[in-house]
N, C-alpha and C positions, 0 to 999 in steps of 0.2 A: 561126609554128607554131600547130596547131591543136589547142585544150584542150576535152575530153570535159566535157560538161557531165551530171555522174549524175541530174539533176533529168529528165534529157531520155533516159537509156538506158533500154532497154526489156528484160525481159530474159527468157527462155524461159518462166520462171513466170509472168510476167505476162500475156505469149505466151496460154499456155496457161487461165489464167485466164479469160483473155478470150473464147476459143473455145469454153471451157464454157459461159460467159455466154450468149453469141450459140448454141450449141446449142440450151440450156435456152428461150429466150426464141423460136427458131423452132418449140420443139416445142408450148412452153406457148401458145401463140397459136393454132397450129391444133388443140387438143388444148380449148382454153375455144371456138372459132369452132364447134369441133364440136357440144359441148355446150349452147351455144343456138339454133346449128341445132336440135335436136331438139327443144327446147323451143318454139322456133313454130312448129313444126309445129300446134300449138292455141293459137297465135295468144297466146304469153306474151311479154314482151318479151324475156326470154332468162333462161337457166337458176338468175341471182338471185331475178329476179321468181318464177320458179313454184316454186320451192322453198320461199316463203313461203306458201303453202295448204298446208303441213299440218296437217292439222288443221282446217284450213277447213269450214263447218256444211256445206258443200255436197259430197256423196259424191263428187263425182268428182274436183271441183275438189282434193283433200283425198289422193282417192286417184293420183291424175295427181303429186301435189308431195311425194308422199313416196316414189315409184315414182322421182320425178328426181332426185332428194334422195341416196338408196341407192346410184343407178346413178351420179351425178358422184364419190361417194365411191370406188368403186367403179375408176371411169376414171383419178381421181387418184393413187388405191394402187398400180393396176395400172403408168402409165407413170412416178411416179417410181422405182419400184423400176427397172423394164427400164432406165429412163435413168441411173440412177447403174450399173446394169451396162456402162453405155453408156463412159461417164464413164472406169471403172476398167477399160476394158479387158478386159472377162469377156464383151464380146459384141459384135458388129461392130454398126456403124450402119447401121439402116435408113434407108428415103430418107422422108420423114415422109407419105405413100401409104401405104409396106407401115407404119408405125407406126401410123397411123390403125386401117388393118386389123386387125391386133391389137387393138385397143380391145376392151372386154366389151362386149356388142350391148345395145341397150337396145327392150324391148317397152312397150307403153300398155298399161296395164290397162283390164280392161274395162269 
């Protein structure tokens, strides 16, 4: 006879647990890849690195790292909100393309 071992069953919550996990972690990947995309665009190593010039003696350098700074905050606020909409069901899932798209647009200053 064959005895159910609970160390081994899996069970809808966990299921589901998981799926949020594996959501979360395909959004947040393209969502930070985004983000230092943008940032080498001037050639920073990506958006840790340049956020640290603010403040920086050199106007641009300074003004570039607090512009990125603003705008990652920004990007952060914007998709965990929509994603926990995601989450609880208050909004269909985009395909992480059209989520991208959504993002707040980020400009260089000048």
């Amino acid at each position: 006879m064959w005895t159910v071992d609970p160390s081994k069953v899996i069970t809808a919550e966990q299921k589901a647990a998981e799926a949020r996990a594996a959501l979360q972690a395909q959004y947040s990947a393209a969502i930070q890849g985004h983000l230092d995309a943008k940032a080498r665009e001037r050639q920073y190593d990506g958006i840790p690195t340049a956020i640290t010039y603010r403040g920086d003696p050199n106007p641009q350098f300074a003004a570039e790292g607090e512009a990125l700074f603003a705008w990652r905050s920004a990007v952060w606020t914007y998709s965990t909100a929509e994603l926990m909409k995601v989450l609880a069901g208050e909004r269909a899932q985009p395909s992480v393309e059209e989520f991208m798209a959504e993002l707040p647009t980020f400009e260089w200053p000048s």
